[in-house]
C-alpha positions as MATLAB code, in Angstrom:
seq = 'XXXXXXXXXXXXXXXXXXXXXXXXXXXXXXXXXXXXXXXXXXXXXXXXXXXXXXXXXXXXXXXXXXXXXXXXXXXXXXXXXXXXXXXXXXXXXXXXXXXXXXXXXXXXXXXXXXXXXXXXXXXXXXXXXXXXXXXXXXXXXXXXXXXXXXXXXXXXXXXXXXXXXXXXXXXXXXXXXXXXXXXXXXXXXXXXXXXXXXXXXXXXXXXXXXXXXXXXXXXXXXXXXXXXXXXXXXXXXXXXXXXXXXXXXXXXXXXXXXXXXXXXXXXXXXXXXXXXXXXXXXXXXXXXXXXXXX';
ca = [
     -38.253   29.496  -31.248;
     -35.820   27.966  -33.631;
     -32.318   28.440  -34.242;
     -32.452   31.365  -36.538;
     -34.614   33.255  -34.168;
     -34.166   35.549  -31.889;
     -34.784   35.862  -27.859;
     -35.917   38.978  -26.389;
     -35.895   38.692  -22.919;
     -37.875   42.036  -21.344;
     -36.748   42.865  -17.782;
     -39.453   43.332  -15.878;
     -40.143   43.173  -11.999;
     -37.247   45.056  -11.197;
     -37.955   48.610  -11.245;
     -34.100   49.462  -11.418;
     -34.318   47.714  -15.024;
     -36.436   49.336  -18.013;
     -34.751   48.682  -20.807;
     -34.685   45.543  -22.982;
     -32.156   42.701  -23.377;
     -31.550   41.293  -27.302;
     -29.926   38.069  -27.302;
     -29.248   36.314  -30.600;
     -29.416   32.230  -29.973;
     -28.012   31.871  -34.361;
     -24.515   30.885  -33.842;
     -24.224   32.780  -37.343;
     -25.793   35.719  -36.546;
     -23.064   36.831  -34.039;
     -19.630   36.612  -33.784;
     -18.247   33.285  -32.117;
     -16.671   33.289  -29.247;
     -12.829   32.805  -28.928;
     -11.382   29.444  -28.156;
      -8.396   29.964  -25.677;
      -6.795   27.051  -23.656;
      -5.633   27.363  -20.023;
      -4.661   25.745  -16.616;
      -6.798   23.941  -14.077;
      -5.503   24.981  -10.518;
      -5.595   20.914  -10.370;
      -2.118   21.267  -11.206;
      -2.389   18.739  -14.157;
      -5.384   19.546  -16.567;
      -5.442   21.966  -19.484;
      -8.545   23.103  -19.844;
     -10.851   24.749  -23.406;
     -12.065   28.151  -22.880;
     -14.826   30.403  -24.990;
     -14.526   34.090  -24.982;
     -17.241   36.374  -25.659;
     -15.650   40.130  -25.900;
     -17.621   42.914  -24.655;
     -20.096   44.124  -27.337;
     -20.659   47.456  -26.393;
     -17.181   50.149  -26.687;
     -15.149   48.271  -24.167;
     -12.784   50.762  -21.985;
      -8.971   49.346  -21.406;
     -10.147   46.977  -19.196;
     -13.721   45.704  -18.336;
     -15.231   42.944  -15.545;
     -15.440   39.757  -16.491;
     -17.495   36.817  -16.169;
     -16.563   32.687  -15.740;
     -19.426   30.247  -16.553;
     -19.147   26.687  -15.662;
     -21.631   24.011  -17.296;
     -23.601   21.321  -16.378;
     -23.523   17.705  -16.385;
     -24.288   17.749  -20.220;
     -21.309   19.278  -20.346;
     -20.572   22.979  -22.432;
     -21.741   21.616  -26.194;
     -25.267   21.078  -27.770;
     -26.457   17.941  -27.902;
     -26.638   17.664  -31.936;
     -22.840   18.399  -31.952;
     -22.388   14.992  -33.332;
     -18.829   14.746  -32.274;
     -18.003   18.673  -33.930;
     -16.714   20.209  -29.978;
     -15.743   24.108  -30.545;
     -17.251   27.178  -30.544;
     -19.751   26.691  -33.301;
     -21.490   23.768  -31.077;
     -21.628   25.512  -27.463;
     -25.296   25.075  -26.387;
     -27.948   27.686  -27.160;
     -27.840   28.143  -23.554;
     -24.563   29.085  -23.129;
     -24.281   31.062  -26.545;
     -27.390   33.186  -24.772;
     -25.474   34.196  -21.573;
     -22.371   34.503  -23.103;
     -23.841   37.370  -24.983;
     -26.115   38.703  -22.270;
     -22.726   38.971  -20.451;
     -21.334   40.420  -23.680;
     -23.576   43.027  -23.648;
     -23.061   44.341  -20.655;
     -20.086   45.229  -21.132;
     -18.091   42.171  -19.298;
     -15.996   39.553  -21.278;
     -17.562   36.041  -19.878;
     -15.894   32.794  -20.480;
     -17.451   29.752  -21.124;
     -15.081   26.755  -19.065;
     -15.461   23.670  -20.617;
     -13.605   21.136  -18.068;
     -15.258   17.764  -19.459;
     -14.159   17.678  -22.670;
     -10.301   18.140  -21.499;
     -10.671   14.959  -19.526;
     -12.400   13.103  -22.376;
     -15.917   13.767  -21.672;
     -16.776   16.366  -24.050;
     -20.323   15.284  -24.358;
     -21.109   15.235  -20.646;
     -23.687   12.502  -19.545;
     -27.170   11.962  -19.140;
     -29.926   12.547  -16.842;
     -29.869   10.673  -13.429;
     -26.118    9.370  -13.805;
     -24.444   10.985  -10.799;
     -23.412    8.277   -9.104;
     -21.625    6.716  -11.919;
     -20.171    9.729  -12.977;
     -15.846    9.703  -12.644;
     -14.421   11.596   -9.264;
     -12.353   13.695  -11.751;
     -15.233   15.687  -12.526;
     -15.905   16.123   -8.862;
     -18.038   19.789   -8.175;
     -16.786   20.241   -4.712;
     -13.216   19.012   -5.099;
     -11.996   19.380   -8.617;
     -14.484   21.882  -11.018;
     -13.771   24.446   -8.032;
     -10.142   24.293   -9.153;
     -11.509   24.877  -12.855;
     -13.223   27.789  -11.939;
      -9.942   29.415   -9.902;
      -7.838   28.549  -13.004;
      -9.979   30.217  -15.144;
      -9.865   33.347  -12.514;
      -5.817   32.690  -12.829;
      -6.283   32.859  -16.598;
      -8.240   36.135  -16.716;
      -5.782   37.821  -14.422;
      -3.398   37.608  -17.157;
      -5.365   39.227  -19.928;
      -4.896   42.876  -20.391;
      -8.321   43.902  -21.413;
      -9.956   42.166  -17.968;
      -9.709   44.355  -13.996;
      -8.382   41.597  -12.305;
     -10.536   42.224   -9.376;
     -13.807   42.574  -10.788;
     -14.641   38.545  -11.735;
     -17.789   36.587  -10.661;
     -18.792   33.276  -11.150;
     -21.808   31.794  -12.951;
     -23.027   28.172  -13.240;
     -25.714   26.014  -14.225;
     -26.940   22.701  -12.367;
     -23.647   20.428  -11.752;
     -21.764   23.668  -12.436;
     -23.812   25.917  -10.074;
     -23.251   22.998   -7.386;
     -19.705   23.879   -8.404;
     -20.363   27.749   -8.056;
     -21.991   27.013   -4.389;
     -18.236   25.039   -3.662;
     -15.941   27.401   -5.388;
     -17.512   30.199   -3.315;
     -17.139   28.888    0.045;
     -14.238   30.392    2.053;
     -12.905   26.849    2.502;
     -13.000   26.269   -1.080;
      -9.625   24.105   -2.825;
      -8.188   26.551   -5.116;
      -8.618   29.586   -3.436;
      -5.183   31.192   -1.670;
      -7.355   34.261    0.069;
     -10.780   35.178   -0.239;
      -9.859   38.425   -0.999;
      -8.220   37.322   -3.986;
     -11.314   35.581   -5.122;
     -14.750   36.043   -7.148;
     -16.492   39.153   -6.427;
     -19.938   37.424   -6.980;
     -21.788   33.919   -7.611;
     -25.102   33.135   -9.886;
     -25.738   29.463   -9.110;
     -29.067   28.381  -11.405;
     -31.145   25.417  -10.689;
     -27.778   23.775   -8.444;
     -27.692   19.905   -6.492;
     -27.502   20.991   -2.990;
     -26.102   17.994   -1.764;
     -22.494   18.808   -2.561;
     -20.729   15.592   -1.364;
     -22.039   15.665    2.084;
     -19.277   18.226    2.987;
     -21.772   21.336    3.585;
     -24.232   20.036    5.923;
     -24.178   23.007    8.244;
     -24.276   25.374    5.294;
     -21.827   27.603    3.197;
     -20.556   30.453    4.439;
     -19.182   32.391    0.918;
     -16.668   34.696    1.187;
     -18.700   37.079   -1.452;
     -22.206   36.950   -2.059;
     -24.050   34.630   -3.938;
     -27.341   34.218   -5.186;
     -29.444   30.951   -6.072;
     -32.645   30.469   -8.721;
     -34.426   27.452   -8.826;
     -38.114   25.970   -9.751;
     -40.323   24.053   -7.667;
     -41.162   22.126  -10.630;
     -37.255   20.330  -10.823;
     -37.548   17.155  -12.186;
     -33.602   16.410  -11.350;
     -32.500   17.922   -8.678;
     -34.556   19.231   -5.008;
     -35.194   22.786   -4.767;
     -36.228   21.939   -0.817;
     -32.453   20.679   -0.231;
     -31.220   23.967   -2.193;
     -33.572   26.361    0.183;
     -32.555   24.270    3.399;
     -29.310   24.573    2.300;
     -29.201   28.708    1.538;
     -31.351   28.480    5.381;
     -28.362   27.309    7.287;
     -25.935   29.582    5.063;
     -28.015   32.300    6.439;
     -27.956   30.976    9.876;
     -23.807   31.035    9.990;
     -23.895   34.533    8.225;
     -23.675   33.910    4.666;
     -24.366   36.462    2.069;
     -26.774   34.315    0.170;
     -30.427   34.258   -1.315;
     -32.939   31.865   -2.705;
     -35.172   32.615   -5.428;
     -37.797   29.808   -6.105;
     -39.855   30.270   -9.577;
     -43.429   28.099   -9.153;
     -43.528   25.480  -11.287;
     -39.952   26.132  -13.507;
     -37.964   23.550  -14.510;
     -34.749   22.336  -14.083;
     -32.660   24.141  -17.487;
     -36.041   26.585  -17.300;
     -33.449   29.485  -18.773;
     -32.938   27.128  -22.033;
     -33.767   29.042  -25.366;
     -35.147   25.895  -27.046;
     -38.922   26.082  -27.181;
     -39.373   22.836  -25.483;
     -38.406   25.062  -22.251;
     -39.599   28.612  -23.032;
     -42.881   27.083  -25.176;
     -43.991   26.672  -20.717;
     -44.799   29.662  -18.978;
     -43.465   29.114  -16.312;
     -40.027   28.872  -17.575;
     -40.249   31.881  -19.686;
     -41.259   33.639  -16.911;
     -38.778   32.638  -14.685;
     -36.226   32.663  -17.489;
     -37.767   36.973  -17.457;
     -37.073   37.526  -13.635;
     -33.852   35.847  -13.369;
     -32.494   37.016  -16.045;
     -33.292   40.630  -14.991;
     -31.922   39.762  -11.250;
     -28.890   38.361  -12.440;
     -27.985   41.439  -14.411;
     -28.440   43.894  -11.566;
     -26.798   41.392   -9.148;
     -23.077   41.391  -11.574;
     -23.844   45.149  -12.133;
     -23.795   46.059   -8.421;
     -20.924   44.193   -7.707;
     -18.933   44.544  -10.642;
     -19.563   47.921  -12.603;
     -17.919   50.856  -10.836;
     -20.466   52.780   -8.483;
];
C-alpha cells in the first residue's frame, strides 16, 4: 500500500457488523482536518488540535471522539520539519476518518509539539524522555482539556465523548480513565468510553493494584510487541477486573506493536492486518454502543 492507495478494512468476526469500512490514507484525496488550538487542563499549555467533521449528514450535534498519540508524537515521520495537518501520520489520518465516518467529529491532540517536541522521540527512550510529557500526570490533563474544548463547540453533545489512544497515548487513555485521574472534577462529567491500542502498562508505578475506570474501557494488543509487554497490559486489565473495573483485553497472536499502521511494512504481515480487521471492527461497535443513541 502506498500513499495514494486506499485501505479497505472489511469487518468481519463481529456478526453485529456486515458492512464495509473505506478509509482513504491520501492526505489529498480527502478533506484535511481542521487545525484548532486549545487549553491543557495543566493550567499553562496551549495545545494544536485536528478536526475531522462528520462525513456522513451530521444532525445539530453529533458524539465526538479525542485521540491522543504516541511517543512519535501526532506527525509522520517524513514531515521534515512541515508540522500541520497535511503531515499527521497515515495512522492518525486513518482513524480520524474511520471516526469521521461514523458520524462522530474526532480530534487528533497533539500535546508534544506545543512543548517543543513536535517530532516525538524514538524507540526505547522512555526513560530519558522530559516529565512534561508525563502519561499519568500531565497528557491526562491534555485529554480533559480537549473534553473542555469540545464542550464548547456547538455541533458536539457534550456528553457523548470517548477517548482513544495509541501506545504512550493509550498508557495515557488507561490514566485519564481512572476515577482518580488529575483533570477530572466528577466522573460523571467525564469520557463515556476508552480504546487504549497496544498501551505501556507500567504507568509510573502508580496502578499496581489495577485501574478501576469510571466508564468502560477496552485494550488491544499483540503478543508479538517488540516495545512494550502485552503480559504487564493483561496482568494489569486482571487486577482491574479483580477491583470491579469495566475493562477487557484483547490479545492478537503475533501483532505488533503500531500493528493498525496503514504503511505496508505493518499490514504487508498477516498478522497485523488481521488484527488491524478485528479491532477495527470492535472498536466501532464499542463507540457505537456507548455513544450513538439506542
Amino acid at each position: 500500500m502506498n500513499a495514494s492507495r486506499s485501505l479497505i478494512l472489511p469487518l468481519a468476526g463481529i456478526a453485529a457488523i456486515s458492512t464495509l469500512v473505506f478509509v482513504t490514507t491520501d492526505a489529498t484525496a480527502a478533506s484535511l482536518p481542521e487545525r484548532v488550538t486549545f487549553a491543557s487542563a495543566d493550567g499553562r499549555t496551549t495545545l494544536v488540535g485536528y478536526v475531522f467533521l462528520p462525513e456522513r449528514p451530521p444532525a445539530a450535534r453529533t458524539p465526538a471522539v479525542v485521540m491522543m498519540h504516541g511517543r512519535a508524537g501526532a506527525y509522520s515521520s517524513l514531515a521534515n520539519g512541515k508540522y500541520d495537518a497535511s503531515t499527521l501520520s497515515k495512522r492518525h489520518q486513518l482513524w480520524g476518518h474511520i471516526w469521521a465516518q461514523q458520524g462522530y467529529l474526532a480530534i487528533m491532540v497533539d500535546g508534544f509539539g506545543p512543548r517543543g517536541y513536535p517530532n516525538g522521540f524514538p524507540r526505547f527512550s522512555y526513560d530519558s524522555r522530559p516529565d512534561e510529557l508525563n502519561e499519568v500526570t500531565v497528557r491526562p490533563l491534555d485529554a480533559y482539556g480537549a473534553l473542555a474544548y469540545l464542550r464548547t463547540r456547538s455541533d458536539v453533545v457534550a456528553d457523548r465523548v470517548a477517548l482513544q489512544g495509541w501506545s504512550n497515548g493509550g498508557s495515557a487513555t488507561l490514566a485519564t480513565m481512572s476515577a482518580t485521574a488529575p483533570g477530572i472534577t466528577a466522573p460523571a462529567t467525564g469520557f463515556r468510553a476508552g480504546l487504549a491500542f497496544y498501551p505501556a502498562c507500567g504507568l509510573k508505578g502508580q496502578f499496581t493494584d489495577g485501574i478501576k475506570p469510571y466508564a468502560p474501557v477496552r485494550v488491544f494488543h499483540g503478543s508479538g510487541d517488540e516495545e512494550v509487554s502485552p503480559r504487564r497490559c493483561a496482568e494489569l486489565v486482571a487486577k482491574s477486573q479483580a477491583i470491579g473495573g469495566d475493562i477487557q483485553f484483547q490479545l492478537y497472536h503475533d501483532a505488533t506493536h503500531g500493528f493498525d499502521d496503514p504503511n505496508p511494512s505493518r499490514q504487508d504481515d498477516e498478522a497485523n492486518a488481521s488484527a488491524t480487521r478485528d479491532a477495527t471492527a470492535r472498536a466501532i461497535a464499542f463507540f457505537a454502543g456507548v455513544l450513538k443513541p439506542q
